[in-house]
MDAnalysis code that builds the backbone (N, CA, C; Angstrom):
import MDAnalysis as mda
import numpy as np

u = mda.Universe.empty(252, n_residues=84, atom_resindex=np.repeat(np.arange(84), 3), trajectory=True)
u.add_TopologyAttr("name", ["N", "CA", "C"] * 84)
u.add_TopologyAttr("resid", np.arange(1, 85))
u.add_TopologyAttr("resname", ["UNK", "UNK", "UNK", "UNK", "UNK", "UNK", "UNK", "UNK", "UNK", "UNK", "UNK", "UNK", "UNK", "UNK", "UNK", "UNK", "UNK", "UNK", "UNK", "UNK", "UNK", "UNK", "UNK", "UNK", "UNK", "UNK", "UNK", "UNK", "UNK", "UNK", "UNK", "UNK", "UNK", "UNK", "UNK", "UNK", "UNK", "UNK", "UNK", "UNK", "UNK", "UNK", "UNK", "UNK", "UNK", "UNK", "UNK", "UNK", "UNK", "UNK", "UNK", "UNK", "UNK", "UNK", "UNK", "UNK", "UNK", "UNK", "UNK", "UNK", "UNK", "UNK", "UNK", "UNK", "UNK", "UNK", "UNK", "UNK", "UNK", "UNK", "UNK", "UNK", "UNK", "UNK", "UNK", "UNK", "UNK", "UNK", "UNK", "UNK", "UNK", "UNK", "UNK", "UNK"])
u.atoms.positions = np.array([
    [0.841, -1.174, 0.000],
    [0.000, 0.000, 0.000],
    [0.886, 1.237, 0.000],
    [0.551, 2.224, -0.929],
    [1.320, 2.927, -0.687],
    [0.749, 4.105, -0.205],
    [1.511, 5.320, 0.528],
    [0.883, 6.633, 1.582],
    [1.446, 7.456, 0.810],
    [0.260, 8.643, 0.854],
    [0.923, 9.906, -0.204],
    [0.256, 10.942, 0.087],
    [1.456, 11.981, 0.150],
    [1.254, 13.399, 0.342],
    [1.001, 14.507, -0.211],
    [-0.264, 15.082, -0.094],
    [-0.925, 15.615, -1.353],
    [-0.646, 17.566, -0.754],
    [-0.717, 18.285, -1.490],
    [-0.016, 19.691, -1.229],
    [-1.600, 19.939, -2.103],
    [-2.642, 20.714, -1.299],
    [-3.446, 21.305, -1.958],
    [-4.306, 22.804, -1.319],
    [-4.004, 23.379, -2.607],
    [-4.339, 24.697, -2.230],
    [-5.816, 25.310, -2.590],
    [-6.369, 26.062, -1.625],
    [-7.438, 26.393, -1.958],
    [-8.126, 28.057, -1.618],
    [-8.389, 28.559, -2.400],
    [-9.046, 30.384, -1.922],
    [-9.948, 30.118, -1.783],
    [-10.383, 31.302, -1.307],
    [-12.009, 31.387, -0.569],
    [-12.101, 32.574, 0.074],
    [-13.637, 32.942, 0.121],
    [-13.414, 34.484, 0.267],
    [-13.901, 34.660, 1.645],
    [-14.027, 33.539, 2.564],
    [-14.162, 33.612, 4.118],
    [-12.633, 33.219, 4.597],
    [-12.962, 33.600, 6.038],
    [-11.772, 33.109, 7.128],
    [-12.240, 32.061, 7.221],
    [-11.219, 31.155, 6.968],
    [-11.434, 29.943, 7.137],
    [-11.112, 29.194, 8.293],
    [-10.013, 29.914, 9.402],
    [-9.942, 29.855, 10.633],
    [-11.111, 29.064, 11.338],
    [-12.209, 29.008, 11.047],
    [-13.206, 28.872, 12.078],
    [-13.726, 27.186, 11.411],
    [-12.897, 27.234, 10.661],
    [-13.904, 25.937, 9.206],
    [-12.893, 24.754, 9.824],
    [-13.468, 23.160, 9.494],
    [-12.502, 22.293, 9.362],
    [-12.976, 22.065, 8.301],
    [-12.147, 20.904, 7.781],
    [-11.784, 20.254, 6.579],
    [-13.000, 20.045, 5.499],
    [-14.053, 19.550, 6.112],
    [-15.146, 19.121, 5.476],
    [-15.838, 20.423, 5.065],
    [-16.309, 21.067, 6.089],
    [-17.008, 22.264, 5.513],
    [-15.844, 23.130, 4.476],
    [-14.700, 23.085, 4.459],
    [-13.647, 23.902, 2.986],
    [-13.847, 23.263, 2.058],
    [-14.154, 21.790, 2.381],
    [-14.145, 20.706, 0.673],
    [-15.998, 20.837, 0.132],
    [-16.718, 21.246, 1.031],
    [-17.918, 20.977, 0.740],
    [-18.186, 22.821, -0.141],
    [-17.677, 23.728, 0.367],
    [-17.292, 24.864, -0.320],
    [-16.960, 24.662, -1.884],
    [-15.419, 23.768, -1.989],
    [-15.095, 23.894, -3.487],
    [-16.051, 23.004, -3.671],
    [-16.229, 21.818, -3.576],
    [-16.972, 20.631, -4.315],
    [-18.700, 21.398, -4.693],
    [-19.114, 22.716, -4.332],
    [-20.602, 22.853, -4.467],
    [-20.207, 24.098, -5.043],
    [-18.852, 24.842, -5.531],
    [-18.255, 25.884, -5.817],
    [-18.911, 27.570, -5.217],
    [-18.972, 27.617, -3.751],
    [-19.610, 28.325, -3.163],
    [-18.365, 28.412, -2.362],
    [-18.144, 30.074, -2.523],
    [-17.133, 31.004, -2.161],
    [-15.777, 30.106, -1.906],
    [-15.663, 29.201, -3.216],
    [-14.063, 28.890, -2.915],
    [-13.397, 27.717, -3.894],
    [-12.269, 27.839, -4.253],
    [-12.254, 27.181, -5.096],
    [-10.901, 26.157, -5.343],
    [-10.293, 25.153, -5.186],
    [-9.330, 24.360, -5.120],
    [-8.112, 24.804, -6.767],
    [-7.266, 25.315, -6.180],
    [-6.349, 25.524, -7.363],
    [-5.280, 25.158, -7.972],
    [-4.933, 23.795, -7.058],
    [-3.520, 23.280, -7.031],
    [-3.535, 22.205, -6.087],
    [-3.718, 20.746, -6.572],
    [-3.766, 19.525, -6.170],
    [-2.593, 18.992, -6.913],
    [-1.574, 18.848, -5.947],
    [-0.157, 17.882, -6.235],
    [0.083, 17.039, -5.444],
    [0.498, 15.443, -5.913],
    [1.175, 14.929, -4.946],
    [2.653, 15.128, -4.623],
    [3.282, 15.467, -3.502],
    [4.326, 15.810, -3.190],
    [5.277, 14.518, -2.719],
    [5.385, 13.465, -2.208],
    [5.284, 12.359, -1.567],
    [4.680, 11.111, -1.574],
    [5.492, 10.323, -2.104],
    [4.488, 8.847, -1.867],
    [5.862, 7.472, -1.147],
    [5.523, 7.058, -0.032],
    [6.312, 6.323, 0.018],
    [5.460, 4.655, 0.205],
    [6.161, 3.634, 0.642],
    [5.906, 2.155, 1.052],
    [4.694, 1.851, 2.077],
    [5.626, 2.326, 2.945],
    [5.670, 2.239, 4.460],
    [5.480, 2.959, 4.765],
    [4.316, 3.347, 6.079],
    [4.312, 3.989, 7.294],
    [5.627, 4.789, 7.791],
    [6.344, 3.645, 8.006],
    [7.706, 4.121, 8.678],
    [8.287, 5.194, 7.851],
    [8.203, 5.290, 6.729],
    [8.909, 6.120, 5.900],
    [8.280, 7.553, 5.961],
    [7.434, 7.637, 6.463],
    [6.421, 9.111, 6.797],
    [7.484, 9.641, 7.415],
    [7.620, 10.881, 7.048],
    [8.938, 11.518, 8.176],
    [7.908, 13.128, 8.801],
    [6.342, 12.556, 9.445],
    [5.842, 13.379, 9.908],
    [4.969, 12.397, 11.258],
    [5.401, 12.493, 12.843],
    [5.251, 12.239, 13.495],
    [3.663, 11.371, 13.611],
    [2.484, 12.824, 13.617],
    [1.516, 13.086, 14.062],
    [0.753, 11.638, 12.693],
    [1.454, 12.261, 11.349],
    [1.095, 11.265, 10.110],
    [1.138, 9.524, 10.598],
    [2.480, 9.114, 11.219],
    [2.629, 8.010, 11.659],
    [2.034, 7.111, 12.650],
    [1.376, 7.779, 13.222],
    [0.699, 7.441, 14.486],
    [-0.648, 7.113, 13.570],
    [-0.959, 8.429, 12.818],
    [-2.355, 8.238, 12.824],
    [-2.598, 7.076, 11.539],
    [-1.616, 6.538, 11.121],
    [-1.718, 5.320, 10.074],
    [-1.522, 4.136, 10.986],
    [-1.075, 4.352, 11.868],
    [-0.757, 3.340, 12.952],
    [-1.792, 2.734, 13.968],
    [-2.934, 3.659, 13.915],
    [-3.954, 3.911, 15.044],
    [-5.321, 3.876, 14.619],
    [-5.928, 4.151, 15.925],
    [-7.334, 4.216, 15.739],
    [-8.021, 5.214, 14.764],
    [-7.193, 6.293, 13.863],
    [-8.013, 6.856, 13.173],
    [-8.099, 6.881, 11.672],
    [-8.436, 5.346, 11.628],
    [-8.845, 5.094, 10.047],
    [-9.881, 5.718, 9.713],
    [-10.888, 5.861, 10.562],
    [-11.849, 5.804, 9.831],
    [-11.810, 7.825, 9.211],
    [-10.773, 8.241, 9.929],
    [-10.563, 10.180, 9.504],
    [-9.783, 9.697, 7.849],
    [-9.258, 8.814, 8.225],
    [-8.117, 8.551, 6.718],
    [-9.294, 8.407, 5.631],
    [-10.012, 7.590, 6.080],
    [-11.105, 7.026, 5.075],
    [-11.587, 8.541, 4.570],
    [-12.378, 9.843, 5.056],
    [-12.815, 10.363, 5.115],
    [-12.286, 11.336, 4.116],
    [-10.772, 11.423, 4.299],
    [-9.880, 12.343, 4.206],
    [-9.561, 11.752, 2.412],
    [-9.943, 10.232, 2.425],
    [-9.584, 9.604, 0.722],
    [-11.038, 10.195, 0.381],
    [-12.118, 10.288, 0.872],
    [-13.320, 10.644, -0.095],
    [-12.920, 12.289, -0.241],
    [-12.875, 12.786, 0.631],
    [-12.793, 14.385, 0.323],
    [-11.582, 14.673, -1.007],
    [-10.480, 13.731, -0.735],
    [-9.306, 13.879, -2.249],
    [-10.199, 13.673, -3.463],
    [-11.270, 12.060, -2.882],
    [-11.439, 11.879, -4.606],
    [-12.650, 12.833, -4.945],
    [-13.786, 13.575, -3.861],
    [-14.526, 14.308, -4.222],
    [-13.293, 15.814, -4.984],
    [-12.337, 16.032, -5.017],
    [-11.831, 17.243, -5.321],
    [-11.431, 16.650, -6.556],
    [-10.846, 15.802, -6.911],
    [-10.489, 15.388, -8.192],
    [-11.426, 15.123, -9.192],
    [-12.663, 14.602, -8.494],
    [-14.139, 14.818, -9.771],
    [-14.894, 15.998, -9.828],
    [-14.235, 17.136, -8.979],
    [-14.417, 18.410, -9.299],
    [-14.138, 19.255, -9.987],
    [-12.863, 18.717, -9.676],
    [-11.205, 19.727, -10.426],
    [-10.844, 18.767, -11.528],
    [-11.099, 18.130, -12.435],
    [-9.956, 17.513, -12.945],
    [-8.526, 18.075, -13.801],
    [-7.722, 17.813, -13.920],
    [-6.979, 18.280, -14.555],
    [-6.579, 18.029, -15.988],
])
Protein backbone atom coordinates (compact mmCIF):
# COMPACT_ATOMS: atom_id res chain seq x y z
CA UNK A 1 0.00 0.00 0.00
CA UNK A 2 1.32 2.93 -0.69
CA UNK A 3 0.88 6.63 1.58
CA UNK A 4 0.92 9.91 -0.20
CA UNK A 5 1.25 13.40 0.34
CA UNK A 6 -0.93 15.62 -1.35
CA UNK A 7 -0.02 19.69 -1.23
CA UNK A 8 -3.45 21.31 -1.96
CA UNK A 9 -4.34 24.70 -2.23
CA UNK A 10 -7.44 26.39 -1.96
CA UNK A 11 -9.05 30.38 -1.92
CA UNK A 12 -12.01 31.39 -0.57
CA UNK A 13 -13.41 34.48 0.27
CA UNK A 14 -14.16 33.61 4.12
CA UNK A 15 -11.77 33.11 7.13
CA UNK A 16 -11.43 29.94 7.14
CA UNK A 17 -9.94 29.85 10.63
CA UNK A 18 -13.21 28.87 12.08
CA UNK A 19 -13.90 25.94 9.21
CA UNK A 20 -12.50 22.29 9.36
CA UNK A 21 -11.78 20.25 6.58
CA UNK A 22 -15.15 19.12 5.48
CA UNK A 23 -17.01 22.26 5.51
CA UNK A 24 -13.65 23.90 2.99
CA UNK A 25 -14.15 20.71 0.67
CA UNK A 26 -17.92 20.98 0.74
CA UNK A 27 -17.29 24.86 -0.32
CA UNK A 28 -15.10 23.89 -3.49
CA UNK A 29 -16.97 20.63 -4.32
CA UNK A 30 -20.60 22.85 -4.47
CA UNK A 31 -18.25 25.88 -5.82
CA UNK A 32 -19.61 28.32 -3.16
CA UNK A 33 -17.13 31.00 -2.16
CA UNK A 34 -14.06 28.89 -2.91
CA UNK A 35 -12.25 27.18 -5.10
CA UNK A 36 -9.33 24.36 -5.12
CA UNK A 37 -6.35 25.52 -7.36
CA UNK A 38 -3.52 23.28 -7.03
CA UNK A 39 -3.77 19.53 -6.17
CA UNK A 40 -0.16 17.88 -6.23
CA UNK A 41 1.17 14.93 -4.95
CA UNK A 42 4.33 15.81 -3.19
CA UNK A 43 5.28 12.36 -1.57
CA UNK A 44 4.49 8.85 -1.87
CA UNK A 45 6.31 6.32 0.02
CA UNK A 46 5.91 2.15 1.05
CA UNK A 47 5.67 2.24 4.46
CA UNK A 48 4.31 3.99 7.29
CA UNK A 49 7.71 4.12 8.68
CA UNK A 50 8.91 6.12 5.90
CA UNK A 51 6.42 9.11 6.80
CA UNK A 52 8.94 11.52 8.18
CA UNK A 53 5.84 13.38 9.91
CA UNK A 54 5.25 12.24 13.49
CA UNK A 55 1.52 13.09 14.06
CA UNK A 56 1.10 11.27 10.11
CA UNK A 57 2.63 8.01 11.66
CA UNK A 58 0.70 7.44 14.49
CA UNK A 59 -2.35 8.24 12.82
CA UNK A 60 -1.72 5.32 10.07
CA UNK A 61 -0.76 3.34 12.95
CA UNK A 62 -3.95 3.91 15.04
CA UNK A 63 -7.33 4.22 15.74
CA UNK A 64 -8.01 6.86 13.17
CA UNK A 65 -8.85 5.09 10.05
CA UNK A 66 -11.85 5.80 9.83
CA UNK A 67 -10.56 10.18 9.50
CA UNK A 68 -8.12 8.55 6.72
CA UNK A 69 -11.10 7.03 5.07
CA UNK A 70 -12.81 10.36 5.11
CA UNK A 71 -9.88 12.34 4.21
CA UNK A 72 -9.58 9.60 0.72
CA UNK A 73 -13.32 10.64 -0.09
CA UNK A 74 -12.79 14.38 0.32
CA UNK A 75 -9.31 13.88 -2.25
CA UNK A 76 -11.44 11.88 -4.61
CA UNK A 77 -14.53 14.31 -4.22
CA UNK A 78 -11.83 17.24 -5.32
CA UNK A 79 -10.49 15.39 -8.19
CA UNK A 80 -14.14 14.82 -9.77
CA UNK A 81 -14.42 18.41 -9.30
CA UNK A 82 -11.20 19.73 -10.43
CA UNK A 83 -9.96 17.51 -12.94
CA UNK A 84 -6.98 18.28 -14.56
Amino acid sequence: MAYYKLLIQVWCDWDPVESDLEEIGRHVELGEDAICTLREVVAVVDRPQDIENEAAMRFFGGEEKQLWGNAIRFALTLSAAFPR
